[in-house]
PLY file of the C-alpha trace (Angstrom):
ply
format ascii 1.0
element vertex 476
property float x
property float y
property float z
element edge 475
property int vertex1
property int vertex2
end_header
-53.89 -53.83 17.44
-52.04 -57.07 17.72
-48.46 -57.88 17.14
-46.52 -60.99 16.95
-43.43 -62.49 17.62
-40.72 -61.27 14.55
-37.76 -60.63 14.03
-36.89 -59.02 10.26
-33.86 -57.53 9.44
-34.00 -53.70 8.57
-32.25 -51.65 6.28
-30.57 -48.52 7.64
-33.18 -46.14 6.14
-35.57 -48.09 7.37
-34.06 -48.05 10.87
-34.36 -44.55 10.76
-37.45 -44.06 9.90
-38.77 -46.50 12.82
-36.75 -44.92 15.29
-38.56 -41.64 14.25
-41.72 -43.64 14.54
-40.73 -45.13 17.97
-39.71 -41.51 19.50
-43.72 -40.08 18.25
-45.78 -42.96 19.27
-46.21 -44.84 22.38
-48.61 -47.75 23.34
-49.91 -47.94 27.02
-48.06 -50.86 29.11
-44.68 -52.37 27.80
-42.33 -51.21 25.61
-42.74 -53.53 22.34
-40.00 -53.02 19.86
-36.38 -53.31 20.78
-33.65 -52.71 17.83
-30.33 -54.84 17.74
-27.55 -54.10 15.71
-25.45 -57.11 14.64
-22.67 -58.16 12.16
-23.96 -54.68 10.40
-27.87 -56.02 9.63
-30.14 -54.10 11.86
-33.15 -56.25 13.25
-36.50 -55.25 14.80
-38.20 -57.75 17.52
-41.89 -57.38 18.42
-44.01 -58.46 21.70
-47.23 -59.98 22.02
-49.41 -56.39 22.57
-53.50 -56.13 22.53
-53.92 -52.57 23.39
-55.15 -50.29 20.81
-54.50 -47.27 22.28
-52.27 -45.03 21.40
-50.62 -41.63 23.48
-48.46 -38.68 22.03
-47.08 -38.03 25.77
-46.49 -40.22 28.31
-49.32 -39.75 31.11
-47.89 -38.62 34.45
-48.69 -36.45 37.86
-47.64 -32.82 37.59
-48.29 -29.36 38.16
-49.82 -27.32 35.51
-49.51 -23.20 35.89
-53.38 -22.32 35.60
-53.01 -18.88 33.62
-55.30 -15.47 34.15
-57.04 -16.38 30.55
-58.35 -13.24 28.66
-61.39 -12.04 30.37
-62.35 -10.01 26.99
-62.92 -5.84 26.59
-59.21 -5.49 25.91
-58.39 -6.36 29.73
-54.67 -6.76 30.11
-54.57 -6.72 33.57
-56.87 -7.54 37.08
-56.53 -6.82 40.71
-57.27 -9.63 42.84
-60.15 -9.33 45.45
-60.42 -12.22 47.23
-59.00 -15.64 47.04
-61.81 -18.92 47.66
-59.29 -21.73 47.93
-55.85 -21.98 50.01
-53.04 -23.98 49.42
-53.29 -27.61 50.31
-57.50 -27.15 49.10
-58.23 -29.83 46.83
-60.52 -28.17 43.58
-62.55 -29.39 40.47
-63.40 -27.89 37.19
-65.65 -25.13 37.40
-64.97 -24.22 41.24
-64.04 -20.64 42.43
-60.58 -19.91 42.51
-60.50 -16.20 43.00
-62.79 -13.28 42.47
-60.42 -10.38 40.02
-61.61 -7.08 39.74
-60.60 -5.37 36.30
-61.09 -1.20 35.67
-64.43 -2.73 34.21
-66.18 -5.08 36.57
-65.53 -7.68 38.87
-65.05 -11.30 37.41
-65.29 -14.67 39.49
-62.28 -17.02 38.02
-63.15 -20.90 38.02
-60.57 -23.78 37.61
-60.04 -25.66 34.66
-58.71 -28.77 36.44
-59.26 -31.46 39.10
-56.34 -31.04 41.64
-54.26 -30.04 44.76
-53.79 -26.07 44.68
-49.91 -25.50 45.28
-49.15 -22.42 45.07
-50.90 -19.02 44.52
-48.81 -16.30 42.71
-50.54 -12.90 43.98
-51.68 -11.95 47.28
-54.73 -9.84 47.90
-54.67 -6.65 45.84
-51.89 -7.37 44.00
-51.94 -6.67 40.14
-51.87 -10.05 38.04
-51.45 -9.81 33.90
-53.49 -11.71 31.62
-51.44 -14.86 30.05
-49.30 -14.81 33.61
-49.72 -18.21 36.14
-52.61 -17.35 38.42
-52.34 -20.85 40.98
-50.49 -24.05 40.25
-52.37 -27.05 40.44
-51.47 -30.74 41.19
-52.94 -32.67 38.24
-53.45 -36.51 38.17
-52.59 -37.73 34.60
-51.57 -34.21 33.27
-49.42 -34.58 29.52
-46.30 -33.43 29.01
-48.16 -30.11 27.18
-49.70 -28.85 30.30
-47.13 -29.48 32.56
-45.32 -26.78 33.78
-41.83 -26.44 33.87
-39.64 -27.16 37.63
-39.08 -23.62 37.68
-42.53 -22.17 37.69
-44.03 -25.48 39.14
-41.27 -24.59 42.44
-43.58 -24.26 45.24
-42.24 -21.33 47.27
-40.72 -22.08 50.83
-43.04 -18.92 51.94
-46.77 -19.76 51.02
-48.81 -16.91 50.04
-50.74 -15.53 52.60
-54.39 -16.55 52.65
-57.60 -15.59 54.53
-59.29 -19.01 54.09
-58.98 -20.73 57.27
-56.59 -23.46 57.96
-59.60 -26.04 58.47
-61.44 -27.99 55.53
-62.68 -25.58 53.32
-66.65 -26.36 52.46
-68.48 -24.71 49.45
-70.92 -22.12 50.40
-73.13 -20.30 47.75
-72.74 -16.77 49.04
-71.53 -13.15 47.69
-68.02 -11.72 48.34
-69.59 -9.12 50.71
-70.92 -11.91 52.89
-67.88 -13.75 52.85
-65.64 -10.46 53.73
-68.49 -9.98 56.75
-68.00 -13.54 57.59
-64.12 -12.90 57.50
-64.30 -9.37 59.88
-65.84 -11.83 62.55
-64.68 -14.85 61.81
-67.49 -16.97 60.81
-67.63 -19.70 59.48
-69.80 -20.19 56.74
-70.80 -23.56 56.28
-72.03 -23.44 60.28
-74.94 -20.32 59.16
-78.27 -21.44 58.28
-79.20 -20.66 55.11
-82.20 -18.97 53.98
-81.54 -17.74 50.19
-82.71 -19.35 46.70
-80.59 -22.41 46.23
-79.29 -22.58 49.79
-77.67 -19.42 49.23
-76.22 -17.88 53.03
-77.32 -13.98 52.75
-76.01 -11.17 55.03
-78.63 -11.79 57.24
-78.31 -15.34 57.82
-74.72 -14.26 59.20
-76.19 -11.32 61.13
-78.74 -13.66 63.29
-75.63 -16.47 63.32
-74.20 -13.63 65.52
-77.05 -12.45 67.56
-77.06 -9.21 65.23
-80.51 -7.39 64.11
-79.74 -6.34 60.28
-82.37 -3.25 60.66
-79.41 -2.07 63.71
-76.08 -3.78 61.86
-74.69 0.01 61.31
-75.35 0.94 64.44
-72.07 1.69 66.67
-73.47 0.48 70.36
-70.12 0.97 72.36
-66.58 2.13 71.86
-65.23 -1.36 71.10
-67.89 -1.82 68.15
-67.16 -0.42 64.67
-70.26 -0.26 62.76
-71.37 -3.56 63.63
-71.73 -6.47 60.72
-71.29 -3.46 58.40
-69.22 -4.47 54.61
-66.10 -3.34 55.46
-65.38 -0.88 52.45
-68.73 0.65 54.04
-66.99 1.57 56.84
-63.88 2.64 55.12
-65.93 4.85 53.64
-67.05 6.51 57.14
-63.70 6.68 58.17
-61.92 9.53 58.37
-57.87 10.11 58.09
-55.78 12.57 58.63
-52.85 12.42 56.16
-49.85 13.89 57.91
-47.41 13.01 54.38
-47.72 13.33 50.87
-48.29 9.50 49.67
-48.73 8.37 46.11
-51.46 5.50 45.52
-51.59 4.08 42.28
-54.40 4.16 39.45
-56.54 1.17 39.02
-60.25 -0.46 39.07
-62.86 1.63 38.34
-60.70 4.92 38.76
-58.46 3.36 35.76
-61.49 3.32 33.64
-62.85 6.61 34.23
-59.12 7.87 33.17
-59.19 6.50 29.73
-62.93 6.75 28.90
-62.79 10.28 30.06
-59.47 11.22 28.31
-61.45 10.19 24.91
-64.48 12.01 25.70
-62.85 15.16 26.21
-61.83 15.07 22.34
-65.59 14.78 21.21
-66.84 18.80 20.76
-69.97 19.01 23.47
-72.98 20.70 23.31
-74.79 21.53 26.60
-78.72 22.43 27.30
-80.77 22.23 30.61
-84.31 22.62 31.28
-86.64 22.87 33.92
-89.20 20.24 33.76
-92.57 20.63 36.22
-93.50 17.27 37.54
-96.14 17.56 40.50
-97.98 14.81 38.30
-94.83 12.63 38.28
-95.14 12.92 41.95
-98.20 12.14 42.46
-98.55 9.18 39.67
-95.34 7.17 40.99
-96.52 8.09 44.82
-99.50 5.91 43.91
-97.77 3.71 41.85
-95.38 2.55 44.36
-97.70 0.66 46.68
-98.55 -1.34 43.83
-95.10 -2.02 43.07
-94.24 -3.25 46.40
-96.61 -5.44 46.71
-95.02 -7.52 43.91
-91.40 -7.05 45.49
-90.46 -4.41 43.72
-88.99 -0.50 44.82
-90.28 1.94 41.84
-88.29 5.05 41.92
-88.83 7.83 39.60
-85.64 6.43 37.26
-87.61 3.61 35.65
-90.44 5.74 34.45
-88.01 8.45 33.25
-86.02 5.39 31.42
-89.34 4.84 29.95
-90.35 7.94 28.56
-86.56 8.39 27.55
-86.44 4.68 25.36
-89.97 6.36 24.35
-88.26 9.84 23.09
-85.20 8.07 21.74
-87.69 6.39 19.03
-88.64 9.72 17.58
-85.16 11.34 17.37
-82.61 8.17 16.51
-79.74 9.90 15.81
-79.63 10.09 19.84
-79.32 6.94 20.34
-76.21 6.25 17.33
-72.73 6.09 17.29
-69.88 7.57 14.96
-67.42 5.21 13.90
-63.66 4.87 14.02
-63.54 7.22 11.18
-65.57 9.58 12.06
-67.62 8.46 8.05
-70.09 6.33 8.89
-73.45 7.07 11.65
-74.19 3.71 12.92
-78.16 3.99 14.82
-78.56 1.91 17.32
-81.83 -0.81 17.07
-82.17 -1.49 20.92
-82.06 0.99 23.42
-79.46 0.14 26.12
-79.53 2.89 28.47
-76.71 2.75 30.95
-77.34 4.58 34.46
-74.57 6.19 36.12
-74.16 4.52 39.57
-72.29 5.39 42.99
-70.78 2.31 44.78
-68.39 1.67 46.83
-65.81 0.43 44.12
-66.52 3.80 42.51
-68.50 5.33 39.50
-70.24 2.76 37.49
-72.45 2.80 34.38
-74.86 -0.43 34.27
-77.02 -0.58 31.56
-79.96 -1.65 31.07
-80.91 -3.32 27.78
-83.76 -3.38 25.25
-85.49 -0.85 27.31
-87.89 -0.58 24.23
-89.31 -3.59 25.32
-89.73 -3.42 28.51
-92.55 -2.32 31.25
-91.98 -0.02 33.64
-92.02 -2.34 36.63
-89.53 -4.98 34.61
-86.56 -1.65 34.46
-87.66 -0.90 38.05
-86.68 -4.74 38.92
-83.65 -4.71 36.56
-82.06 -1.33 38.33
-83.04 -3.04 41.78
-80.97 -5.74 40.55
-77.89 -3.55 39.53
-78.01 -1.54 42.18
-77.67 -4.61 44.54
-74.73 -5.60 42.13
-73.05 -2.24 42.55
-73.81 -2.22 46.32
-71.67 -6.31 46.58
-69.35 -4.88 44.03
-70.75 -8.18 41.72
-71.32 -6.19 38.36
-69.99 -8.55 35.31
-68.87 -7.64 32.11
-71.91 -7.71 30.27
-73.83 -5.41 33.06
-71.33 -2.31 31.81
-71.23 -2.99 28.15
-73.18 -2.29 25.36
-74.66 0.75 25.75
-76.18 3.42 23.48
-77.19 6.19 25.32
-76.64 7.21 29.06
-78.74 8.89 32.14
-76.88 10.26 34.94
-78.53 11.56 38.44
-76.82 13.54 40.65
-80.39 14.31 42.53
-80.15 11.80 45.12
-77.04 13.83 46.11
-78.11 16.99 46.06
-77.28 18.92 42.96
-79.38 20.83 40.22
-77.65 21.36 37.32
-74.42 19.84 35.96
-72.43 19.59 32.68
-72.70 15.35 32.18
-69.61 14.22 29.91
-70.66 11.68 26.92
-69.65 8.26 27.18
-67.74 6.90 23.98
-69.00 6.07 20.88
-72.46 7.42 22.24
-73.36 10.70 21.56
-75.58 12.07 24.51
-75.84 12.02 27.73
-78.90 13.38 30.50
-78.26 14.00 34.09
-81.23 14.56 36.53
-81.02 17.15 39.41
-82.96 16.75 42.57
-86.87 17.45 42.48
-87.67 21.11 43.92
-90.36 22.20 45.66
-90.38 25.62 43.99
-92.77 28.54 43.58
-94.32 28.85 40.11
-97.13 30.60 38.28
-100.29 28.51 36.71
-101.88 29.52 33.93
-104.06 31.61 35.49
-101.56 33.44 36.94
-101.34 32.34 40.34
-98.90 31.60 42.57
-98.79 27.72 43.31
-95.98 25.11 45.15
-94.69 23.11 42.19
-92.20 19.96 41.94
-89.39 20.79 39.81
-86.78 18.82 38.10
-83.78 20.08 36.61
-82.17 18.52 33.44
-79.07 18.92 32.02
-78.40 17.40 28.03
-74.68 16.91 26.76
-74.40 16.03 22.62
-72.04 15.58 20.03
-71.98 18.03 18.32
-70.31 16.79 15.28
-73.64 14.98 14.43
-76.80 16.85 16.69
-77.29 19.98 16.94
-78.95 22.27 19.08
-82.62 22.10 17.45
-82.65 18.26 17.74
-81.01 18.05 21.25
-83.94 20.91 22.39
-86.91 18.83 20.65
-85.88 15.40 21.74
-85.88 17.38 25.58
-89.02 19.20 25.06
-90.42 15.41 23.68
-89.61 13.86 27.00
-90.65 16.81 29.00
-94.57 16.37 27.55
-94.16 12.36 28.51
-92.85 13.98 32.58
-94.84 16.65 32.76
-98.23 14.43 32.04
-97.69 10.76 32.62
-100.52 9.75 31.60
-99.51 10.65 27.86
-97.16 7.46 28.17
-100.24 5.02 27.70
-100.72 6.64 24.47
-97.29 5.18 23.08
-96.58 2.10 25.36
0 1
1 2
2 3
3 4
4 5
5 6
6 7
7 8
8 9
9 10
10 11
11 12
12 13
13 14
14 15
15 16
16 17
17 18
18 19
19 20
20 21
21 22
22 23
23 24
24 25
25 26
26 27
27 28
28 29
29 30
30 31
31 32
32 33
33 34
34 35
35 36
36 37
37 38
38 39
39 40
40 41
41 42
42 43
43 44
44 45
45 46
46 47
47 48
48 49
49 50
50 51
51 52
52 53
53 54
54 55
55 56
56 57
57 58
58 59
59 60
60 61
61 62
62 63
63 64
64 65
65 66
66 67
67 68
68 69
69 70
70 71
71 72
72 73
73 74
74 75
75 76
76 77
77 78
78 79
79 80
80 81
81 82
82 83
83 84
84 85
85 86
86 87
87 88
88 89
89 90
90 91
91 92
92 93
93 94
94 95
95 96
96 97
97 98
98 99
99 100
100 101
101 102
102 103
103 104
104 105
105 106
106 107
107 108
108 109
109 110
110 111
111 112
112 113
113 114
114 115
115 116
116 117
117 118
118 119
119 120
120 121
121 122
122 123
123 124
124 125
125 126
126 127
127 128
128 129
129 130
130 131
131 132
132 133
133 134
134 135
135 136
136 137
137 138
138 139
139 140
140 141
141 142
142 143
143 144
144 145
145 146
146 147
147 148
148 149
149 150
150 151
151 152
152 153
153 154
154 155
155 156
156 157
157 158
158 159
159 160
160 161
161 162
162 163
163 164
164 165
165 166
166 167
167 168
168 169
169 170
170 171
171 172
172 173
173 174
174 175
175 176
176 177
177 178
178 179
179 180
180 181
181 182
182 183
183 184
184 185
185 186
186 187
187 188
188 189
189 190
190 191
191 192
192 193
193 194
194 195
195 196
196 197
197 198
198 199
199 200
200 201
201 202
202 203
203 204
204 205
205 206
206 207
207 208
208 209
209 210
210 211
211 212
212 213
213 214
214 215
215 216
216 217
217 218
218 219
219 220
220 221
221 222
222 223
223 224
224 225
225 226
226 227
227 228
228 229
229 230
230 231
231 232
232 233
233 234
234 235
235 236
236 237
237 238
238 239
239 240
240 241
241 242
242 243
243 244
244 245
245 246
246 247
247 248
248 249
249 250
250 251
251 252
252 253
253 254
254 255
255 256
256 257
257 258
258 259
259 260
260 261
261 262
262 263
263 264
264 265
265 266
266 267
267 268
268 269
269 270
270 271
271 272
272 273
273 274
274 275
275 276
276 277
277 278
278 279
279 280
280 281
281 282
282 283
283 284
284 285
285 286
286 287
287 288
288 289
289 290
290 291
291 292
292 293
293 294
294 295
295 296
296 297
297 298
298 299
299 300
300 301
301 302
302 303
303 304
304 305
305 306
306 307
307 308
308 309
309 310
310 311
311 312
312 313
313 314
314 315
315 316
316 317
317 318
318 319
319 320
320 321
321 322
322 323
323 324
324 325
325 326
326 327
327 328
328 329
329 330
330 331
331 332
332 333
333 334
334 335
335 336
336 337
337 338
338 339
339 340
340 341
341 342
342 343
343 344
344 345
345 346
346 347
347 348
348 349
349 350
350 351
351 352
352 353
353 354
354 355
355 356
356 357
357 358
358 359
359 360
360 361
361 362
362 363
363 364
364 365
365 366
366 367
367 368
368 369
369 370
370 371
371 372
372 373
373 374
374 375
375 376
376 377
377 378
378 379
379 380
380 381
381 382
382 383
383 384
384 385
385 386
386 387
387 388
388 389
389 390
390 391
391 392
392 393
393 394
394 395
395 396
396 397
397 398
398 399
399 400
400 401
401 402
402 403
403 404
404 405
405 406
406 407
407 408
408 409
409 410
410 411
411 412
412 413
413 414
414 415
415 416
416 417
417 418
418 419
419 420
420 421
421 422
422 423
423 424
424 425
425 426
426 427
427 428
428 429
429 430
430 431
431 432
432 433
433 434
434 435
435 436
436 437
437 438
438 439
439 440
440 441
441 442
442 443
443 444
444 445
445 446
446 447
447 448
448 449
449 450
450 451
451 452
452 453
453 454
454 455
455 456
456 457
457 458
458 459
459 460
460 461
461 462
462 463
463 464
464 465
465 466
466 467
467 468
468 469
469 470
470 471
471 472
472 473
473 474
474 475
């Protein structure tokens, strides 16, 4: 847009109306109108302009208050893990800023802006709200919209403590376990040789960077070594402390969660049933199965064939696999069969699921639960690996335990847990005595919509697909 030199005399309503145009629009470089007011006749004198461009704030340098955004699944509030940038660290869009773990999962937190990090408002485990300032952020060019006010763009006189080194930071694709390893012996990552996908440093690229064999990293070799190159929650799980005081630690993470999901399970009416289920020919069929599997990198347990037969079960009785809803009118049944499996990690009691198991082979859940597990295990499980499911399997065997009441996980409506396998007496058909495997299962239902006949068929149904294996190539 070009403008020449004018001068034309105004009206006062006309002044007005150009001084409201003046205050909304701006054009990059000099200022080009200029009022005068003189012998009462307003006039209006123009410059010679060429740019076309026009600006609703004036561009500038400032610091913008990056908030926690909503993460989703009604989270209102996060604990912060770990921090990847310090202040001083110059970050783009898309880089790390912090790793948050909600009383769902853990979430990594990227930037939305290319700047100089001023200022982080939480320290490690502290609690930070949704729509609060996470980090303030030098911006080049930021508008008057995203700049933060002098009060909240302050930077405090007392940085907050960080674990990032003073020295340059350099990206490295690792996991938070790694990095808190690398941060209990204060490595530095970008000087480990990486061996993982991608360039991606692993646990044991840090554990030869210090002369450490991973098969012997748990191993305590002298008094002044603490389970050496071990995760450090591992160990705070092998330590033991004598409390010589009441003290009062507050609810969050995963703990949080199991409060409120369990507070609305115990209003759902259960129904229980166990069963003994003989499974020598399990044994013996994922014993010879599991060479096979490892030879394509994968660990078959029995949990992916039982998923199997379960997805397999859950087709012939679908009310198991439903959901009531909010009004308790209306049975909702469930197309895919995403079966969650109740996990122990160090973070707690988590349910990844597993979805479409319908779909899938055996060997594709055993690599899927591999997968989780090593999620559970890093304390890296996301949103969407703890949503969504329709139907849950718990196993307590691993542990130790036979029998058990399992609580149902709302809106679903049943719930299995596994006891350990038993080497146990029994009597064959033809009346002998013989050693037998035997696993014990324990159903929970809702019994506002199954009752006890459907709950005892869909177990006996599943039983037939454990007790003979082979009877699963008949319906895969």
């Amino acid at each position: 847009m070009t403008f020449l030199m004018r001068k034309c005399a105004l009206t006062a309503r006309n002044v007005n109306r150009f001084r409201k145009l003046y205050a909304l629009v701006n054009i990059e470089s000099h200022r080009f109108f200029s009022i005068d007011t003189n012998n009462s006749k307003s006039y209006i004198t123009g410059v010679h302009q060429t740019s076309s461009q026009f600006h609703t704030s004036q561009p500038s340098n400032g610091i913008v208050a990056f908030k926690l955004s909503d993460i989703g699944e009604g989270i209102r509030e996060v604990v912060i893990k770990e921090w990847f940038v310090k202040v001083g660290d110059n970050v783009q869009q898309f880089d790390n800023i912090c790793e948050v773990q909600s009383d769902k999962a853990a979430v990594t937190i990227t930037s939305r802006y290319d700047g100089v990090v001023k200022r982080l408002h939480y320290a490690v485990d502290q609690t930070a709200l949704v729509g609060n300032p996470l980090v303030d952020i030098e911006v080049d060019n930021v508008s008057e919209e995203d700049a933060s006010s002098e009060s909240s763009a302050e930077i405090s006189a007392k940085p907050t403590p960080s674990k990032t080194s003073s020295s340059q930071r350099v990206k490295v694709l690792t996991t938070p376990a790694v990095r808190r390893i690398a941060a209990q012996f204060d490595v530095d990552l970008s000087t480990v040789k990486a061996t993982g996908r991608n360039g991606r440093v692993l646990k044991e690229d840090v554990l030869s960077h210090l002369n450490i064999s991973a098969d012997r990293s748990n191993e305590i070799s002298d008094a002044s070594t603490v389970i050496a190159a071990a995760i450090p929650i591992l160990q705070a799980h092998a330590k033991t402390e004598l409390l010589l005081e009441d003290s009062i630690v507050p609810i969050s993470g995963f703990t949080r969660a199991m409060v409120k999901s369990m507070t609305e399970a115990m209003k759902i009416p259960h129904f229980g049933l166990s069963d003994e289920y003989e499974v020598t020919k399990l044994v013996e069929t994922r014993e010879s199965l599991k060479k096979l599997a490892q030879e394509k990198g994968i660990k078959l347990t029995y949990m992916p064939i039982i998923l199997k037969a379960a997805s397999l079960s859950l087709s012939s009785f679908p009310i198991l696999n439903s959901s009531l809803d909010n009004s308790c009118e209306h049975l909702i049944y469930k197309a895919s069969h995403n079966i969650g499996v109740a996990m122990d990690t160090p973070n707690g009691l988590v349910v990844p699921v597993i979805k479409n198991v319908q779909n899938k082979s055996i060997l594709e859940i055993a690599r899927e639960l591999n997968n989780l597990q090593e999620k559970g295990r890093n304390g890296q499980l996301g949103l969407g690996d703890l949503s969504g499911g329709t139907f849950s399997i718990s196993n307590i065997g691993n542990i130790g335990g036979t029998y058990t009441s399992p609580i149902i996980l709302p809106p679903q409506v049943a719930i299995g847990a596994l006891g350990k396998i038993q080497v146990l007496p029994r009597f064959n058909s033809n009346g002998e005595v013989v050693k037998s495997h035997v696993l014990t299962v324990s159903w929970s239902a809702d019994h506002r919509v199954i009752d006890g006949v459907t709950i005892t068929r869909f177990s006996n149904h599943l039983k037939r697909y454990l007790e003979n294996p082979s009877t699963l190539l008949l319906d895969l």
